[in-house]
N, C-alpha and C positions, 0 to 999 in steps of 0.2 A: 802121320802127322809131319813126320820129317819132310815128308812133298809138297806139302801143303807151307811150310816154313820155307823150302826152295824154289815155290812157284810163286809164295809173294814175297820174296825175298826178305825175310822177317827175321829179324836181330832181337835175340832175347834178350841183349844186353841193352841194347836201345830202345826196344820197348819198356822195360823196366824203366830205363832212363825217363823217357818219357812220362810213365806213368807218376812217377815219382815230382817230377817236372808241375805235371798236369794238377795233382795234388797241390804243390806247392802254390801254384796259381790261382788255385782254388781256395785256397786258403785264405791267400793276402787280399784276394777277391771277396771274400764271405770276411773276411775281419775288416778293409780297411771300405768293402764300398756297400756291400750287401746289408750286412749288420749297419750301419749307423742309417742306410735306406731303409729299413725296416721300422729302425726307430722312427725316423721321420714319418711315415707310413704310420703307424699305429698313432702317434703323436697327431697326428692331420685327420687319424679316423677318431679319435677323441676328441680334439676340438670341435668336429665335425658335429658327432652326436651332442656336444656339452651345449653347442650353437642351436640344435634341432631340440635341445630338452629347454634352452631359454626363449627362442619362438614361441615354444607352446606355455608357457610360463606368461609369456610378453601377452600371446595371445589370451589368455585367460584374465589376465588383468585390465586389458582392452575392454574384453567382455563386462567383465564387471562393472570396471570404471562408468562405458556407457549405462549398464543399467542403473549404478549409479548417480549420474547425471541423467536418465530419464525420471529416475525419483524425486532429488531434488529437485526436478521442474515441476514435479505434478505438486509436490509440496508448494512450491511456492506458487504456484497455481491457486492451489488452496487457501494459502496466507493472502494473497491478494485478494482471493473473492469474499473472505472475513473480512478484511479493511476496507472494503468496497463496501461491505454491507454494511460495517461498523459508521464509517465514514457517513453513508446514507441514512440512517437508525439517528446519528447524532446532526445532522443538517436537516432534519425534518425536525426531530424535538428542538433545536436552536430556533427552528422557522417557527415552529408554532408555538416556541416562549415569544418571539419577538411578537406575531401576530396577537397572542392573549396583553403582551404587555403594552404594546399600541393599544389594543382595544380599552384597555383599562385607562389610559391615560385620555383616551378621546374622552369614555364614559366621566374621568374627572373635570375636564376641561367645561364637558356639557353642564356636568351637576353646578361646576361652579359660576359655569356664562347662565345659566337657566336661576341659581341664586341671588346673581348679579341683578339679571333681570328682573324679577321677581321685587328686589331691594328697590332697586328702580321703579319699581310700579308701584308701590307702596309709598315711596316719595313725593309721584308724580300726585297719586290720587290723594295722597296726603296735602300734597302743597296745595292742589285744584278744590279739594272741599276749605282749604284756609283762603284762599281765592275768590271760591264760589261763597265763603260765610259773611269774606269782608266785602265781598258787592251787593248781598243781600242785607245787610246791614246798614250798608247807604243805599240800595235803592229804597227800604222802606224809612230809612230816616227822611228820605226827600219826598216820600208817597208820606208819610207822615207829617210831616215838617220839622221835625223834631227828633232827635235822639231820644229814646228810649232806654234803660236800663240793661245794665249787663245781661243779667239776670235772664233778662224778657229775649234781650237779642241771641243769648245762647240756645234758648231753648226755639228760637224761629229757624233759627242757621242746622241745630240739629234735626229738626221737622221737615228739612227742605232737601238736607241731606240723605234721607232715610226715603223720601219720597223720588231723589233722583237715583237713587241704589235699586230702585224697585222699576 
């Protein structure tokens, strides 16, 4: 060993030194750069994972949310084709009160132009047999020559009436 110390010219005292040296470096190495790199490292691999566990967080809530919002459309899908229906249910029974209620007011309008009428022709045949009593009355007073009694000329005026009815 001793030749082996003089063929590589090796100083026990200086390797020690060395060693000791080497140590030393090591040291202020792993305290002042290693150790707080580490931390940063462990720190950057937990934010990392905290980041990848709130993705999938984020992601799941996406999910949801859409099918969320694919629900309430199909709901309101729904509600609309109710008010749609509702809507139309209540414009055909509006239609068909206005339509009954029109008809009802035509049928009054008729019953009372058709009363009207009616009155009217009761007047008309009324005033034409007072008409037709008082020309009968002079024509036979003139065919007569003479006036005649009430009496006689009522019952001629209703005989002539009763024959023009027929």
């Amino acid at each position: 060993m001793d030749e082996l110390v003089k063929t590589f010219h090796i100083d026990w005292k200086l390797l020690i030194a060395q060693i000791i040296n080497f140590g030393i470096v090591l040291g202020v190495l792993w305290y002042f750069a290693l150790k707080p790199l580490m931390k940063i490292m462990n720190k950057r691999n937990e934010d990392i994972e905290q980041s990848l566990k709130n993705a999938e967080e984020i992601e799941k809530r996406l999910k949801a949310a859409g099918e969320s919002k694919e629900q309430m459309i199909l709901e309101a899908k729904k509600e609309s084709q109710v008010i749609m229906e509702n809507a139309n249910k209540e414009s055909e029974q509006l239609k068909n009160s206005k339509i009954a209620e029109t008809r009802s007011e035509i049928e009054n309008i008729a019953a009372k132009t058709k009363a009207s009428l009616l009155a009217d022709k009761e007047k008309m045949i009324t005033d034409a047999r007072k008409e037709v009593g008082g020309l009968i009355i002079e024509a036979s007073s003139k065919i007569i020559g003479r006036n005649i009694d009430s009496e006689t000329n009522r019952k001629m005026v209703e005989e002539t009436v009763k024959k023009i009815k027929e």
